[in-house]
N, CA and C atoms of all chains as a GROMACS GRO file, in nm:
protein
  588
    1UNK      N    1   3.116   4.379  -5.929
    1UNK     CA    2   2.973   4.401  -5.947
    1UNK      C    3   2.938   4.409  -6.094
    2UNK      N    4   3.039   4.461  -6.205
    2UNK     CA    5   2.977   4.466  -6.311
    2UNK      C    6   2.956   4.336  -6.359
    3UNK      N    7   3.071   4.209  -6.384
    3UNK     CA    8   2.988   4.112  -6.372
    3UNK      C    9   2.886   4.034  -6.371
    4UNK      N   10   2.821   4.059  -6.287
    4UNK     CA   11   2.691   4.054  -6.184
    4UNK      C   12   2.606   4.108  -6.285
    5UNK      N   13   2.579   4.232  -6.323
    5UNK     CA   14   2.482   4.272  -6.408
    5UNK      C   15   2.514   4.251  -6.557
    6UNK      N   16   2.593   4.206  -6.573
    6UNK     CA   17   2.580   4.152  -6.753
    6UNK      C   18   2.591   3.984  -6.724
    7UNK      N   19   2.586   3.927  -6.630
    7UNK     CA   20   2.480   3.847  -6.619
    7UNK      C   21   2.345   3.841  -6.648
    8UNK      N   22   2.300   3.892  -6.551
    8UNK     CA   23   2.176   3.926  -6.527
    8UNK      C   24   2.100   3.957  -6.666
    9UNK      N   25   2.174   4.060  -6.724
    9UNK     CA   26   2.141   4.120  -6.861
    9UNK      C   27   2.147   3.991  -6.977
   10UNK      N   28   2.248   3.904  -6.945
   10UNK     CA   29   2.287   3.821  -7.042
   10UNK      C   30   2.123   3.692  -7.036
   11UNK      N   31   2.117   3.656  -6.885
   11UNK     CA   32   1.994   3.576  -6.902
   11UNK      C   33   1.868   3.668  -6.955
   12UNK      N   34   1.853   3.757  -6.930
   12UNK     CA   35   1.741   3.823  -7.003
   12UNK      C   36   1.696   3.837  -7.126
   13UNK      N   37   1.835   3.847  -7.176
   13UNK     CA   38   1.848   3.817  -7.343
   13UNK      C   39   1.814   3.685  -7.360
   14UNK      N   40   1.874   3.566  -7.308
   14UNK     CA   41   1.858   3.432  -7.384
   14UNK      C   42   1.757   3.414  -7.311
   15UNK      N   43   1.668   3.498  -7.229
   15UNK     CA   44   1.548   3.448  -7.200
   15UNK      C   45   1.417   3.441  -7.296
   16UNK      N   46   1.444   3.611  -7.373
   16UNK     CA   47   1.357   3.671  -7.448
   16UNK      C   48   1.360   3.613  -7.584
   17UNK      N   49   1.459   3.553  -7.575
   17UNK     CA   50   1.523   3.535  -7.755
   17UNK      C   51   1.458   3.379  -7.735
   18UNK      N   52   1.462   3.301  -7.644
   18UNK     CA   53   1.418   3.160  -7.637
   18UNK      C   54   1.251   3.170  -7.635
   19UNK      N   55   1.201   3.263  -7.563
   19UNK     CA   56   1.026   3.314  -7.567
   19UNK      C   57   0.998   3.301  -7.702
   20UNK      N   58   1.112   3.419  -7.799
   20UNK     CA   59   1.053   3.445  -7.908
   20UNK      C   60   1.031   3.339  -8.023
   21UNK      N   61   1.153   3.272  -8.032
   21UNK     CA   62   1.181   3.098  -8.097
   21UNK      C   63   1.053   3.006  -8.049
   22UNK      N   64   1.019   3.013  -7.950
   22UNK     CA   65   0.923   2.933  -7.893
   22UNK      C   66   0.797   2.952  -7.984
   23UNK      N   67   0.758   3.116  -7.922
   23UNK     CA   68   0.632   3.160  -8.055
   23UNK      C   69   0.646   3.115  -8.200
   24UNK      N   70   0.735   3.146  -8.241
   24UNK     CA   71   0.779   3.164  -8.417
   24UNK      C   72   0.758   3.008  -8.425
   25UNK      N   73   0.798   2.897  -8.317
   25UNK     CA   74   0.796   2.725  -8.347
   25UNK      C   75   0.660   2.700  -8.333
   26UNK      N   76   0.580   2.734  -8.230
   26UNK     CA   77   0.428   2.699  -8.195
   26UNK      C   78   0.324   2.774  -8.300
   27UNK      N   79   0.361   2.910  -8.379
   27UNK     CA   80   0.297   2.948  -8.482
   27UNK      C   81   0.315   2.850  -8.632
   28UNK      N   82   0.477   2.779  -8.644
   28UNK     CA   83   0.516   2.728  -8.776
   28UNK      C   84   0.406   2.583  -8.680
   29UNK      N   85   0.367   2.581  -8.585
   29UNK     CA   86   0.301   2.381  -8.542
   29UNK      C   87   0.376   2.305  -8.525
   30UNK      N   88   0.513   2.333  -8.445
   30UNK     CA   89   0.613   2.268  -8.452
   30UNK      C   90   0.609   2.284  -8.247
   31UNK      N   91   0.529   2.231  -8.215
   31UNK     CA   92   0.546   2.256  -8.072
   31UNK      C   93   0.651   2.152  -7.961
   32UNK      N   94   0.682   2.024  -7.997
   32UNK     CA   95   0.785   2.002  -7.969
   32UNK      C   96   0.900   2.041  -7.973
   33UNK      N   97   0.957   2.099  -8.057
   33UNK     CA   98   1.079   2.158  -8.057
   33UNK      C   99   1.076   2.290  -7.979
   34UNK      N  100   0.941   2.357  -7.988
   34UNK     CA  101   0.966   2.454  -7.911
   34UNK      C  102   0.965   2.410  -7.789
   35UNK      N  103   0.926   2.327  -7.713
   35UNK     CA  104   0.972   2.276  -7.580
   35UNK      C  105   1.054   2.252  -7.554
   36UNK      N  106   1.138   2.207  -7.624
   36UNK     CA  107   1.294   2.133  -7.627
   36UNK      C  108   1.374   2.274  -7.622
   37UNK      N  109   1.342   2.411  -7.731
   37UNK     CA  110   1.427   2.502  -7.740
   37UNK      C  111   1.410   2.531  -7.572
   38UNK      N  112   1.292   2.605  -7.494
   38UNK     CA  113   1.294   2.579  -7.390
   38UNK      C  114   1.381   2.522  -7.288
   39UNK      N  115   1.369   2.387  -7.296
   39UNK     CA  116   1.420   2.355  -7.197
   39UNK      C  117   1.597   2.349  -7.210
   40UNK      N  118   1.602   2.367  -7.324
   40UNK     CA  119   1.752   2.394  -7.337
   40UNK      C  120   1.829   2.523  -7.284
   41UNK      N  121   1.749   2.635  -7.295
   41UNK     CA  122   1.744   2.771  -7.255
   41UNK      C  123   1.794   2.763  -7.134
   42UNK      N  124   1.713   2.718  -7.108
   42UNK     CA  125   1.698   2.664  -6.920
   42UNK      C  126   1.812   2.621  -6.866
   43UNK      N  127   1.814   2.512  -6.922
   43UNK     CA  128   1.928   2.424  -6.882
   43UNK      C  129   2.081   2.522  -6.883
   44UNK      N  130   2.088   2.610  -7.014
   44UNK     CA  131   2.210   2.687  -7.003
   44UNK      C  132   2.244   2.770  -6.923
   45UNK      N  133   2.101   2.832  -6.897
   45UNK     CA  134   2.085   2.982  -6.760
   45UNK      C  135   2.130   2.856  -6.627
   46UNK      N  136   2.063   2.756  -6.629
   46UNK     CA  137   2.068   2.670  -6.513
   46UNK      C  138   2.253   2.652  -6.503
   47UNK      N  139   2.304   2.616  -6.609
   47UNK     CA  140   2.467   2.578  -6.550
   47UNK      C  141   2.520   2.731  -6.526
   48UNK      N  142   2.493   2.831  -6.577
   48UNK     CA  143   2.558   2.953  -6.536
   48UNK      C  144   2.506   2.998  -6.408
   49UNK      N  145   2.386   3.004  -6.354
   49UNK     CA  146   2.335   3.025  -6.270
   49UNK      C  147   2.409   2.931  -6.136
   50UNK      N  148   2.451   2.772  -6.181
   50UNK     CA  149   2.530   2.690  -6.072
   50UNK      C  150   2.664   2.689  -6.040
   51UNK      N  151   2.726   2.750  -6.142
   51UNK     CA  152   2.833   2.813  -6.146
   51UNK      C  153   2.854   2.903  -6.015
   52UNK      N  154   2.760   3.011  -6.045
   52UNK     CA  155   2.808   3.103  -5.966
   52UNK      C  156   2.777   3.072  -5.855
   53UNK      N  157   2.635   2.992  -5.832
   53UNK     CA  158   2.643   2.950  -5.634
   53UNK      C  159   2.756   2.848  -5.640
   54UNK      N  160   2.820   2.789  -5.694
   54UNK     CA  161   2.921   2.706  -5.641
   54UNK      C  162   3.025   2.836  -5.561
   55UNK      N  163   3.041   2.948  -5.668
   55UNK     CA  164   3.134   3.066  -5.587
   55UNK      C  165   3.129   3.114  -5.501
   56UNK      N  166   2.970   3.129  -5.453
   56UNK     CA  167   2.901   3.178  -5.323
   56UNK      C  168   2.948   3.068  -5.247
   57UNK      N  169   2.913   3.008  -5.242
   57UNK     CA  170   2.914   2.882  -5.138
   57UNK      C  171   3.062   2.854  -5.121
   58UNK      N  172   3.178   2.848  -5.212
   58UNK     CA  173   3.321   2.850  -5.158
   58UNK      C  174   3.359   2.970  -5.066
   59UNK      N  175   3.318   3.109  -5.125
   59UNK     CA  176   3.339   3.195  -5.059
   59UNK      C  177   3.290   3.196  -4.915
   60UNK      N  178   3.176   3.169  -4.857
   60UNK     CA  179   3.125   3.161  -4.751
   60UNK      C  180   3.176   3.056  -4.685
   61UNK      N  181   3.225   2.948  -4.739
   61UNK     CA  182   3.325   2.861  -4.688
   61UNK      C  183   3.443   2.870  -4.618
   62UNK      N  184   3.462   2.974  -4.688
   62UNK     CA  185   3.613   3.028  -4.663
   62UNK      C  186   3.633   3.122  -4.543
   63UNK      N  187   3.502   3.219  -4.584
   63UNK     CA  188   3.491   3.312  -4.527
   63UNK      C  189   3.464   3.256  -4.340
   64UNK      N  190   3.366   3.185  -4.307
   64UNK     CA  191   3.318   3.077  -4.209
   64UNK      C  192   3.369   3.027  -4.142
   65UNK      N  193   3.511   2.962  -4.184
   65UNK     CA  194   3.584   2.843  -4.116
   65UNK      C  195   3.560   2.728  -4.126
   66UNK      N  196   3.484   2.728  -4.211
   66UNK     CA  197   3.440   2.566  -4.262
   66UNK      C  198   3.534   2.498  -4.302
   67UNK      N  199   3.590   2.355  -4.244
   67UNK     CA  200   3.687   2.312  -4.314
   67UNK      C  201   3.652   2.144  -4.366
   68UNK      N  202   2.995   5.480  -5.242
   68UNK     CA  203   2.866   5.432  -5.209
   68UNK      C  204   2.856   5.292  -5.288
   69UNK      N  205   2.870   5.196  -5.228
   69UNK     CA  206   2.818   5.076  -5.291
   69UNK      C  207   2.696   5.010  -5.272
   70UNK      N  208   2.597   5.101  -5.158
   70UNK     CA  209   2.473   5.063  -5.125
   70UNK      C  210   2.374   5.126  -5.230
   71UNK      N  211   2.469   5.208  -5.290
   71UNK     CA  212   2.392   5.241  -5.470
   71UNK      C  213   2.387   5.138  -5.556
   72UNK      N  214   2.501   5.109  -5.606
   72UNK     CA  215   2.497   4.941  -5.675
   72UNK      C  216   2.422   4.868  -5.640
   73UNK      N  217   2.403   4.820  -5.523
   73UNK     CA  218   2.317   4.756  -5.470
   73UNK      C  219   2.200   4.724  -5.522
   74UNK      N  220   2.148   4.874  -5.460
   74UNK     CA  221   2.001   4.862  -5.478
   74UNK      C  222   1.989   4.923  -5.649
   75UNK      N  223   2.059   4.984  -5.731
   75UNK     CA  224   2.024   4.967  -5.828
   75UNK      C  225   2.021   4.814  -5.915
   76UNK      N  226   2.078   4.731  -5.864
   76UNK     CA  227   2.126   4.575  -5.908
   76UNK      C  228   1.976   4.524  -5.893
   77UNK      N  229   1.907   4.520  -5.772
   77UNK     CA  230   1.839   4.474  -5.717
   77UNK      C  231   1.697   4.555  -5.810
   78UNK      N  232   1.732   4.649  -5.856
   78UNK     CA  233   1.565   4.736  -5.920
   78UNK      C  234   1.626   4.690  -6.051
   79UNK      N  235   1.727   4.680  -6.070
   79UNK     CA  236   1.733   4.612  -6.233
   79UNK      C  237   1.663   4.474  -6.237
   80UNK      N  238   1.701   4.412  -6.201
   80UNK     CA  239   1.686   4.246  -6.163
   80UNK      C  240   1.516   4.235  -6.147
   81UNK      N  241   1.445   4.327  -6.063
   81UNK     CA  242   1.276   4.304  -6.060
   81UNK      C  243   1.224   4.356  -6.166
   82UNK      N  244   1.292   4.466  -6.239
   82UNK     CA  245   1.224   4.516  -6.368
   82UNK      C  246   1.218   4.405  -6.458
   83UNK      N  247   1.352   4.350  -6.471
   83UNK     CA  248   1.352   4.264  -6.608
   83UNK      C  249   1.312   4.139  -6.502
   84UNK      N  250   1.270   4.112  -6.411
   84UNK     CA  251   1.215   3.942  -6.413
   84UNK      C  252   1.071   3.993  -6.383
   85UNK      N  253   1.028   4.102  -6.388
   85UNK     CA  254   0.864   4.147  -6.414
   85UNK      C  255   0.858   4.122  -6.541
   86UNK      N  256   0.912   4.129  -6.668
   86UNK     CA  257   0.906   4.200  -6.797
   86UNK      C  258   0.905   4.054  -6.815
   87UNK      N  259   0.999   3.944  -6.791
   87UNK     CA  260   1.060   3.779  -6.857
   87UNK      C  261   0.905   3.686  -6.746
   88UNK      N  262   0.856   3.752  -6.651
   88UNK     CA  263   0.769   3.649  -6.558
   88UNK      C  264   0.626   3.638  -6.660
   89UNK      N  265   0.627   3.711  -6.771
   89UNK     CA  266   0.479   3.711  -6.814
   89UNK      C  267   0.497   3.573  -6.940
   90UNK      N  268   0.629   3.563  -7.008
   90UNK     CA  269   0.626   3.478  -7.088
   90UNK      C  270   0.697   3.336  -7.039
   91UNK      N  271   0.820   3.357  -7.000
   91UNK     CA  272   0.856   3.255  -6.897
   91UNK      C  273   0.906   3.260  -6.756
   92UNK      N  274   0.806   3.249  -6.666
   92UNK     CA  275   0.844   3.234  -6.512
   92UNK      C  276   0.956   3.148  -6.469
   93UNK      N  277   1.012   3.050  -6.529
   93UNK     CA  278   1.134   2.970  -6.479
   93UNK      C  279   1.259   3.096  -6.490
   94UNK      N  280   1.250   3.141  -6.624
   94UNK     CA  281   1.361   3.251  -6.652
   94UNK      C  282   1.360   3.300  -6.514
   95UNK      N  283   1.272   3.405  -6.477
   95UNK     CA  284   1.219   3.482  -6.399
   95UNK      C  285   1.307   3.462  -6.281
   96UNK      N  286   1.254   3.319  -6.223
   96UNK     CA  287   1.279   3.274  -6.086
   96UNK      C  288   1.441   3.271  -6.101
   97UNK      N  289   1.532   3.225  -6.225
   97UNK     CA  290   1.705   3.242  -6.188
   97UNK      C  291   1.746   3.362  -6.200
   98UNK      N  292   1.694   3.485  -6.278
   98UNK     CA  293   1.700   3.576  -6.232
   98UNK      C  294   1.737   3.659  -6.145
   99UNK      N  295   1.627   3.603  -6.041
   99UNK     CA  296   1.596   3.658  -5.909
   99UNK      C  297   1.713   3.533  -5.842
  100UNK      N  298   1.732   3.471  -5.820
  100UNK     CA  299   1.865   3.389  -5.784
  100UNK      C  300   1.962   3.403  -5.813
  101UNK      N  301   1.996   3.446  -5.926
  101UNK     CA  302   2.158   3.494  -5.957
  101UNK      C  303   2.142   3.703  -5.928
  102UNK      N  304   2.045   3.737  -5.890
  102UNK     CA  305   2.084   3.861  -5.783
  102UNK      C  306   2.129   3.814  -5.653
  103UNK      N  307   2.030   3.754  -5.611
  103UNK     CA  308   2.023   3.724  -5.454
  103UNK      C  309   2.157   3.634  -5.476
  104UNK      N  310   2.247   3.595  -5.556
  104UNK     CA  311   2.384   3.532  -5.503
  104UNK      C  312   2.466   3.658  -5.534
  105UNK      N  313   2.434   3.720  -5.613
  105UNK     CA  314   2.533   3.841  -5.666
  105UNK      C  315   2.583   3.937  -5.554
  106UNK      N  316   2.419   3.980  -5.470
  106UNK     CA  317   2.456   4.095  -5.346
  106UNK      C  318   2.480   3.985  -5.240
  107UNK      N  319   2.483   3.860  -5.218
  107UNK     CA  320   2.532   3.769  -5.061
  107UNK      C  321   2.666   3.781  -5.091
  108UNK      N  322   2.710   3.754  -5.240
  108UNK     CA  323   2.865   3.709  -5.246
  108UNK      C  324   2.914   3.858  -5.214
  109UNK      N  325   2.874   3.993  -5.291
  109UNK     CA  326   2.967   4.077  -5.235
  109UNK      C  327   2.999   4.120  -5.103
  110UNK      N  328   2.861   4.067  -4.966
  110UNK     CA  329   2.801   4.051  -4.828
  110UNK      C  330   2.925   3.992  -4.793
  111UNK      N  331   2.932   3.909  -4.851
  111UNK     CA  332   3.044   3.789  -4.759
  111UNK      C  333   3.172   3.873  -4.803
  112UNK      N  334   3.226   3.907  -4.923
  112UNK     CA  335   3.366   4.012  -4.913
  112UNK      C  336   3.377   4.120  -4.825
  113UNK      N  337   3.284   4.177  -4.779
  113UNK     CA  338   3.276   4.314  -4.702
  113UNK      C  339   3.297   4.225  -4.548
  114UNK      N  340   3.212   4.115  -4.537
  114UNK     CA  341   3.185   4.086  -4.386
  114UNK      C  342   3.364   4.006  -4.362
  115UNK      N  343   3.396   3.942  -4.508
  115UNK     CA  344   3.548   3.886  -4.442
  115UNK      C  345   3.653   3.972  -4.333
  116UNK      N  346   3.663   4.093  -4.390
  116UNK     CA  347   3.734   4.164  -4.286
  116UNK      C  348   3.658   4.165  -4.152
  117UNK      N  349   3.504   4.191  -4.134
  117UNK     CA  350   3.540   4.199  -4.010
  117UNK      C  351   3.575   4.091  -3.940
  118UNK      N  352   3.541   4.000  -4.007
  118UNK     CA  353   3.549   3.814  -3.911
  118UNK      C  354   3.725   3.837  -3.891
  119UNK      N  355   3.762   3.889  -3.992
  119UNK     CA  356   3.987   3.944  -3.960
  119UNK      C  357   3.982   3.952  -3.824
  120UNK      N  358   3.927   4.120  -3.814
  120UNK     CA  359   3.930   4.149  -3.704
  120UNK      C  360   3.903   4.076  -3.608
  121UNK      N  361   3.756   4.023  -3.545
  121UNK     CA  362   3.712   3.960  -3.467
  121UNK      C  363   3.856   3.835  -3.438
  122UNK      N  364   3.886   3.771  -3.538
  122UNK     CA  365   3.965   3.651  -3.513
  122UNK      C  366   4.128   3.715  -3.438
  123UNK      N  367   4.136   3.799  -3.487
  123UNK     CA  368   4.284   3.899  -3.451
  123UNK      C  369   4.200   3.934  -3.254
  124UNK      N  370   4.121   3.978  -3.299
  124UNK     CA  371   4.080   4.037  -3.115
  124UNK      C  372   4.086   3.928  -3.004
  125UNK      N  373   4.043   3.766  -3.065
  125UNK     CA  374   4.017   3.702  -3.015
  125UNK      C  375   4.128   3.651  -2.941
  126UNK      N  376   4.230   3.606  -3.058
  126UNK     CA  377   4.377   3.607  -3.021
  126UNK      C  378   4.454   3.661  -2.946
  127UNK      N  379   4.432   3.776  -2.945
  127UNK     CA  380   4.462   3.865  -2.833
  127UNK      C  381   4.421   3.862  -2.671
  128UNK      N  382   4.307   3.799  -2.673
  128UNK     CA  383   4.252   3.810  -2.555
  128UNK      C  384   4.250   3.613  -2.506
  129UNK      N  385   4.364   3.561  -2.578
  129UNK     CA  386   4.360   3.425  -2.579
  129UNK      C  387   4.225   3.359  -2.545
  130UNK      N  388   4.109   3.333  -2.636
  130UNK     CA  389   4.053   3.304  -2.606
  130UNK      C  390   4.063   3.156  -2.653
  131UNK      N  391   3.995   3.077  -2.625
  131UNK     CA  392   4.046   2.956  -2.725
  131UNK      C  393   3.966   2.927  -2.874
  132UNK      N  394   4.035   2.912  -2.989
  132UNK     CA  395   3.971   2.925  -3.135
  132UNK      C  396   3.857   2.823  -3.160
  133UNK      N  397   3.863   2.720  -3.085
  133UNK     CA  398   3.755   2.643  -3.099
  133UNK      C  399   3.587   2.730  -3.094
  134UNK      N  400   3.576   2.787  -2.953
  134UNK     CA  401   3.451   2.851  -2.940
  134UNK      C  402   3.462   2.983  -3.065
  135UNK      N  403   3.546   3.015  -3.132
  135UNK     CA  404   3.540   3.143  -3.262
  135UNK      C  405   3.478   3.074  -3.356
  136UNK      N  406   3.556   2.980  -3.375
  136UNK     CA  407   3.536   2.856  -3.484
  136UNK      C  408   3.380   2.873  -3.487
  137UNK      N  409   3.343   2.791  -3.405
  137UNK     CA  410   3.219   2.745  -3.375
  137UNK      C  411   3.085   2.834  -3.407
  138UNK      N  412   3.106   3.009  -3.359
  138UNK     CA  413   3.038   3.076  -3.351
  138UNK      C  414   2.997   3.122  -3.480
  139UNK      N  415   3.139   3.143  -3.567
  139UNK     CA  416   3.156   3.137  -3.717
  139UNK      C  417   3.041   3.085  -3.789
  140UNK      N  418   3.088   2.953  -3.714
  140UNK     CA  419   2.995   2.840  -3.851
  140UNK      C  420   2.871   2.860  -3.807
  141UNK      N  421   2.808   2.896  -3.681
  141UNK     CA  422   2.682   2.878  -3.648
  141UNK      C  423   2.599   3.009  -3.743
  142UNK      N  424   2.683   3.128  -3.782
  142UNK     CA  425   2.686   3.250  -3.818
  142UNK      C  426   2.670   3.254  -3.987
  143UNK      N  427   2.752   3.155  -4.037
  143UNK     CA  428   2.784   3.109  -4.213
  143UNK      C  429   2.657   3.055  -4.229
  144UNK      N  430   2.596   2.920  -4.140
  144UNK     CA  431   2.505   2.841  -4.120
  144UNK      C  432   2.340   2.926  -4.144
  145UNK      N  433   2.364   3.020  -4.065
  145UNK     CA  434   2.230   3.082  -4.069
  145UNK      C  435   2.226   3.185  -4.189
  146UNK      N  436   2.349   3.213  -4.217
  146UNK     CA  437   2.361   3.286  -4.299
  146UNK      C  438   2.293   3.236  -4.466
  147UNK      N  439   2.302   3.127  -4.498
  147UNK     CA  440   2.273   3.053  -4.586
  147UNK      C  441   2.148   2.961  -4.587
  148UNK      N  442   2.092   2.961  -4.483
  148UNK     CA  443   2.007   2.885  -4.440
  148UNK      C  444   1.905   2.977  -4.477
  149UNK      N  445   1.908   3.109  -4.444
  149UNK     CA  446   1.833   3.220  -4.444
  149UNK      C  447   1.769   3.222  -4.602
  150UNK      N  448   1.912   3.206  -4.677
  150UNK     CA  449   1.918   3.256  -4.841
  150UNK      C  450   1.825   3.141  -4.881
  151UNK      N  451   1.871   3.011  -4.880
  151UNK     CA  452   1.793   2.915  -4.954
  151UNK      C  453   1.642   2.892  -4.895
  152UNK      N  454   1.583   2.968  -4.806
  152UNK     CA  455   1.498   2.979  -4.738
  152UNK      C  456   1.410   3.055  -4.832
  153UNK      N  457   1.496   3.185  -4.822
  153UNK     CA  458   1.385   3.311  -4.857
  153UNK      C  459   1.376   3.272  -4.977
  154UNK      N  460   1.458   3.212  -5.086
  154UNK     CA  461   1.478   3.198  -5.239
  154UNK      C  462   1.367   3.057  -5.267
  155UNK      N  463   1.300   2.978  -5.246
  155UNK     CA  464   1.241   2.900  -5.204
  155UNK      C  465   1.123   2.972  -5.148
  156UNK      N  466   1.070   3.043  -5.040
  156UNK     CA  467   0.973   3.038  -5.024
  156UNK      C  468   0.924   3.165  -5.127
  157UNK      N  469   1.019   3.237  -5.265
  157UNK     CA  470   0.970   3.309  -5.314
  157UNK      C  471   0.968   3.279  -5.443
  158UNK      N  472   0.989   3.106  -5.489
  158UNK     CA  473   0.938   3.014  -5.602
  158UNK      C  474   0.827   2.990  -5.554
  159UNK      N  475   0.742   3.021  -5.426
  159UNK     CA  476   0.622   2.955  -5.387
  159UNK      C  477   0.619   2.822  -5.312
  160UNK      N  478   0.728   2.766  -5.294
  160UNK     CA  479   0.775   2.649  -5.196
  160UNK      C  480   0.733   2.695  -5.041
  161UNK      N  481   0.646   2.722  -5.032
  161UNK     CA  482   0.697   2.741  -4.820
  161UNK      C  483   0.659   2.641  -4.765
  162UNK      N  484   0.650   2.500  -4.759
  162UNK     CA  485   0.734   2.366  -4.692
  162UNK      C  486   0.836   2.337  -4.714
  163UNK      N  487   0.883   2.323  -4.803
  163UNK     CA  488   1.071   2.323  -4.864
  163UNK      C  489   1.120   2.460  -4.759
  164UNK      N  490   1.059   2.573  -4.752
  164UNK     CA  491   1.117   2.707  -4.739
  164UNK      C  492   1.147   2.650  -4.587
  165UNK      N  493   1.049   2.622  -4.538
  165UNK     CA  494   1.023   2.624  -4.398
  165UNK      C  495   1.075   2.446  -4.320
  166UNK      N  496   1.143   2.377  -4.408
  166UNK     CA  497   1.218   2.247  -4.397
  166UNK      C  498   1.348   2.327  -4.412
  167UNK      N  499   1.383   2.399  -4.497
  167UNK     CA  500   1.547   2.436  -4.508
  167UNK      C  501   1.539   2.489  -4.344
  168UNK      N  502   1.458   2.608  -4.283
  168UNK     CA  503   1.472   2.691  -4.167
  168UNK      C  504   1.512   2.592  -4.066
  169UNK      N  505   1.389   2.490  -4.048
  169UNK     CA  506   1.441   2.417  -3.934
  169UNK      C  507   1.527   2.323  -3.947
  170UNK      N  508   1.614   2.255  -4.071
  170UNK     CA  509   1.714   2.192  -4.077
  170UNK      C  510   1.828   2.285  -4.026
  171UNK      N  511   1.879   2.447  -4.063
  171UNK     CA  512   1.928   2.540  -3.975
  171UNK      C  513   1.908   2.578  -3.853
  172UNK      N  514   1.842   2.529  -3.809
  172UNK     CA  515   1.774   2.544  -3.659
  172UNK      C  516   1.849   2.474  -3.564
  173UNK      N  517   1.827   2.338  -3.624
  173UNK     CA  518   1.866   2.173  -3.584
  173UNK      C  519   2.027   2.186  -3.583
  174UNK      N  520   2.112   2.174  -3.717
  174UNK     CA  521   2.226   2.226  -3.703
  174UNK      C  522   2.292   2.344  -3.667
  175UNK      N  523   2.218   2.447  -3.613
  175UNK     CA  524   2.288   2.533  -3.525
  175UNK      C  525   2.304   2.482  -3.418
  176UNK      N  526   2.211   2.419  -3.363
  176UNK     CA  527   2.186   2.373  -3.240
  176UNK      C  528   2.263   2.239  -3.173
  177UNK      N  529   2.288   2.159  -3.292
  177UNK     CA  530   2.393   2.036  -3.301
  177UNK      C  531   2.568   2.105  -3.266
  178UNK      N  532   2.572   2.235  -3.317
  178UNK     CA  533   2.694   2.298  -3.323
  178UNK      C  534   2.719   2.364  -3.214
  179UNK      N  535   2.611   2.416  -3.104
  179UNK     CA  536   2.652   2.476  -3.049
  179UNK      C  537   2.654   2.393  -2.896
  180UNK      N  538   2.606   2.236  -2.923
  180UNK     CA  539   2.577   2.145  -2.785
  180UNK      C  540   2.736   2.133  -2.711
  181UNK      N  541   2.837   2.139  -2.765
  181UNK     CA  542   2.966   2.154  -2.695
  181UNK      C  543   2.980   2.253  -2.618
  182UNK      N  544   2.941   2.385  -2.671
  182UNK     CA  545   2.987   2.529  -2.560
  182UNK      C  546   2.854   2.534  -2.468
  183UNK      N  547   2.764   2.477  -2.503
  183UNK     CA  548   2.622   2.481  -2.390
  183UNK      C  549   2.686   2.390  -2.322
  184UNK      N  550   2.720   2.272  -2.282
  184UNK     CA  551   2.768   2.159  -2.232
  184UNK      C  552   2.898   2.258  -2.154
  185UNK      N  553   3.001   2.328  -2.220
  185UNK     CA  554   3.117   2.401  -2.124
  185UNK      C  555   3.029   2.502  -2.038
  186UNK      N  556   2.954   2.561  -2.031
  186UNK     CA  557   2.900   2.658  -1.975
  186UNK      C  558   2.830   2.594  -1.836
  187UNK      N  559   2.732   2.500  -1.874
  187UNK     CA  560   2.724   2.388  -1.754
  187UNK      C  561   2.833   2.351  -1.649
  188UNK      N  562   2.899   2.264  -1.747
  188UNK     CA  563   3.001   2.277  -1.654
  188UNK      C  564   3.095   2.383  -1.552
  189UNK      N  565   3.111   2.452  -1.622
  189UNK     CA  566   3.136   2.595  -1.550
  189UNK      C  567   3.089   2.645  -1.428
  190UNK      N  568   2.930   2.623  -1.445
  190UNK     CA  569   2.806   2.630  -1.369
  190UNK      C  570   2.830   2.551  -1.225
  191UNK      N  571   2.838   2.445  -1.282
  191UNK     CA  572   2.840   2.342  -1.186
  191UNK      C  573   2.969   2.340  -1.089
  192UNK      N  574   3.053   2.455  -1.136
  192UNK     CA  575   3.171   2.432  -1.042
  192UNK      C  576   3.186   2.502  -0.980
  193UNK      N  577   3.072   2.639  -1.027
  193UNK     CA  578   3.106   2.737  -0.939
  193UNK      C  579   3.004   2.715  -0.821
  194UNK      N  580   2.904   2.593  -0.841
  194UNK     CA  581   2.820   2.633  -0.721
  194UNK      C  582   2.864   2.563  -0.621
  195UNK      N  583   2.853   2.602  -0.501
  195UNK     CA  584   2.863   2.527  -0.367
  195UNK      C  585   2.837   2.410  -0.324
  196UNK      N  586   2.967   2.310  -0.324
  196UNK     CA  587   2.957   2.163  -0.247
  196UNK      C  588   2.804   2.198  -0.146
   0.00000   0.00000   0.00000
């Protein structure tokens, strides 16, 4: 379980920290890049986030009898 | 007590995707998805033993593993069907939400046409020429 919550904690951080880059780019008029920082954000929470349902989903596999 | 963890996991997770939903809602929504896999996956470690058991009882009472099998998957099936359901209709999807339900519906129902089909039969033998 601890895990689990420094996850959680960990996207929150690169959530807030990518918000804040975003502002600081759209205040300098640089609003493309802040989209891009965005969607990069994303994309990283997104492979960690697929990661772990791949684990769910083996486990329940396993767990199931799915063969 | 691990139904403490739990639900403290779960009041962590809405605080901070209340706090991340005002500037970015995508954050928000994996958030709330990497809880909801966090407390299923530890669901499924707790529930492995009992499926032990159940499979050990079954054995015992020779039943045949096919119909365990079966009941299993119909059980994993809904089990997951449920998740990508509720997780989906709480991005605001409820046609996706409500397409995952009855695709679980459909394949429970595909899974379980063999032991409905033995039970018939069964039926049919016990009744009177």
């Amino acid at each position: 379980m601890k895990l689990d919550v420094n996850m959680i904690f960990q996207i929150a951080g690169i959530a807030i920290i990518v918000s804040m880059i975003h502002t600081v780019l759209k205040q300098m008029g640089k609003e493309d890049f802040a989209h891009w920082v965005t969607l990069i954000g994303f994309i990283v929470i997104l492979y960690m986030v697929a990661t772990f349902i791949n684990d769910l989903f083996q486990e329940i596999q396993r767990v199931f009898l799915f063969h | 007590m691990e139904i403490i963890e739990i639900v403290g996991l779960g009041l962590i997770a809405t605080v901070i995707s209340l706090i991340i939903k005002d500037q970015k809602p995508q954050f928000a929504f994996l958030i709330i998805l990497l809880t909801g896999i966090a407390i299923l996956l530890f669901l499924v470690g707790k529930i492995s033993s009992v499926i032990l058991v159940l499979e050990k009882l079954a054995m015992q009472a020779n039943i045949d593993m096919v119909y365990l099998e079966t009941i299993l998957k119909i059980i994993g099936i809904a089990y997951i069907a449920e998740f990508g359901a509720q997780i989906t209709k709480d991005a605001g999807q409820a046609a996706i939400a409500s397409k995952i339900e009855l695709a679980g519906k459909i394949l429970i129902l595909v899974m379980a046409i063999p032991i409905i089909g033995v039970i018939i039969e069964t039926i049919i033998q016990l009744l009177p020429k």
